[in-house]
C-alpha positions, 0 to 999 in steps of 0.5 A: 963244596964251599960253605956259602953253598951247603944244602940246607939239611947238612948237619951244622958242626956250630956257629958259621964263622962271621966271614963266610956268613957276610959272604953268603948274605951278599958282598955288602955284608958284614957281620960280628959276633957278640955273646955267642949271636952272630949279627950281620949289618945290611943296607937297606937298600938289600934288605929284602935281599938279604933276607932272601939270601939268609932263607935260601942259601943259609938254611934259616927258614924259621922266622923268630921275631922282628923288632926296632932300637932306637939309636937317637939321632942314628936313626932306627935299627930294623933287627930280624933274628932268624934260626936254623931248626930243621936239625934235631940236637942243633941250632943255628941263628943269625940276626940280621940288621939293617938302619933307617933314617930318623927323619924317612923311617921307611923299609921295603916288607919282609912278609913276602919273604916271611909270613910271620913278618906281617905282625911284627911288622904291625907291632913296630909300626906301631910303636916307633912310627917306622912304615913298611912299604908293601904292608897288606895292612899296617892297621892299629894293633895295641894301642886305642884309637886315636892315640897320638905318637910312638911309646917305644920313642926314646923322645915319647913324654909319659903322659901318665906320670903327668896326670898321676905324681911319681911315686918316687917324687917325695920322700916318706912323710911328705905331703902337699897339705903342708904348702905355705911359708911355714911349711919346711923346705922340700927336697928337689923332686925327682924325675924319671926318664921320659917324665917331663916336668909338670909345670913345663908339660900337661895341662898344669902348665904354667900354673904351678909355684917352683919348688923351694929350694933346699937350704944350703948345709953349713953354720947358717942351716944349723942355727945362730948358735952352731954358727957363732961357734962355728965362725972360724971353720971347725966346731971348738974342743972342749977341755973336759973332752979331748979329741981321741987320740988313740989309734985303731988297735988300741981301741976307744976310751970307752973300752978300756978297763976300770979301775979296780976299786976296794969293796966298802968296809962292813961295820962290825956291830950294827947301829944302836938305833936304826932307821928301819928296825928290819934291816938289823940280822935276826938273833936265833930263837933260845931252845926250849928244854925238855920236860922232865920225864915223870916217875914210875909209881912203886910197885905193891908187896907181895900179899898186902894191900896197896897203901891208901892215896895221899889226902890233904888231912896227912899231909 
């Protein structure tokens, strides 16, 4: 049994090959693999075949999304990614994509094939102007009524970022309170992608003073001074300080050693007469001497009195 023909509930063993894939979809058919996703190219004219043919004959009966990219002038790509999920432990998924004119957007629907489809297919309609033909109802899905164009158009002006400045449009410590010839020169303002320029676009169109330029780096922005010593090119070289000529390894000026140099000699005696008294080196304090010890008093004989005390009169 070829694998074009295989039931739907046959065990996959991996990703079909690529050829076998485009063959089972129809002959006008082609496909290729890229970061493990096979993607199978259809006219739109056998898109709803296709379809048909992916769900029956292929297996892939679960319907993930549907969604557009806009190529630009190649028009819009319509892609569909549809997965085999009917076996436990496996997976197999195809995306099958198809492209519309820019200038006639329009596909057959695929919610008679899918019924999941019907609210992609709002979505996409939605947001980039594509129509599908047989639609039970493409009716405003996301955005507000009224709204004019298609968000997700790479040509779609962001009408916010006119209304409201980009945050990235100045520079830290820029402010519009400073306008007037004092004011310094601003950078070139900066513009994101789909941001049009506020004084070509919006409702302040036209009304806007242009945007000072920069001036230009060189000896006129850095003064009459750098300039006059800068007239030949290159700023002069002092005498005292030459150009370093040292290489790599052996490292900048400013990193080699000092010289050793000899400590200052002490003078042996201080001065006579100092300026600050308290700076001569204190002299030790003389030690006091120890008072003498007093003599014992004689003991009495044995058996006679003690002899009287000493007055002034035998003295």
């Amino acid at each position: 049994m070829s694998t074009e023909h295989a039931p739907p509930e046959q065990p996959p063993t991996g990703q079909p090959p690529s050829a076998d894939t485009a063959a089972a979809i129809g002959p006008w058919a082609t496909a290729g693999e890229a970061f493990a996703l096979l993607t199978v190219d259809v006219p739109a004219e056998h898109w709803i075949e296709a379809l048909t043919a992916a769900r029956d004959t292929l297996g892939l009966r679960y319907f993930d999304w549907l969604s557009a990219v806009d190529e630009l002038a190649e028009g819009f790509s319509v892609v569909v990614h549809l997965a085999a999920v009917g076996t436990p432990g496996a997976l197999r998924r195809v995306l099958l994509r198809t492209r519309v004119p820019r200038d006639a957007a329009a596909l057959p629907t695929a919610s008679g094939v899918f019924a999941g489809a019907v609210w992609h297919e709002r979505e996409t309609h939605e947001m980039f102007g594509i129509d599908f033909t047989g639609h039970p109802g493409l009716d405003t899905l996301l955005l507000p009524e009224g709204f004019e164009g298609y968000p997700l158009r790479k040509e779609f002006v962001l009408a916010a970022r006119v209304a409201k400045a980009w945050p990235g449009a100045k520079e830290p410590g820029e402010s519009d309170h400073a306008a007037g010839e004092a004011a310094p020169a601003a950078r070139r303002r900066m513009l994101p992608p789909g941001v049009p320029d506020p004084n070509e676009w919006g409702p302040l169109a036209g009304t806007l003073p242009p945007v000072p330029e920069r001036p230009a780096r060189g000896a006129a922005a850095r003064g009459p001074r750098a300039a006059a010593a800068g007239a030949e090119g290159d700023r002069p070289v002092r005498a005292d300080r030459p150009r370093r000529t040292r290489s790599v390894d052996q490292g900048s000026a400013s990193q080699a050693a000092p010289a050793p140099t000899a400590p200052p000699a002490t003078p042996s005696t201080p001065p006579a007469t100092p300026e600050a008294p308290w700076q001569l080196p204190a002299e030790p304090a003389p030690e006091a001497e120890p008072a003498p010890e007093p003599e014992p008093a004689p003991e009495p004989e044995s058996g006679g009195e003690p002899p009287a005390p000493a007055t002034g009169d035998d003295a």
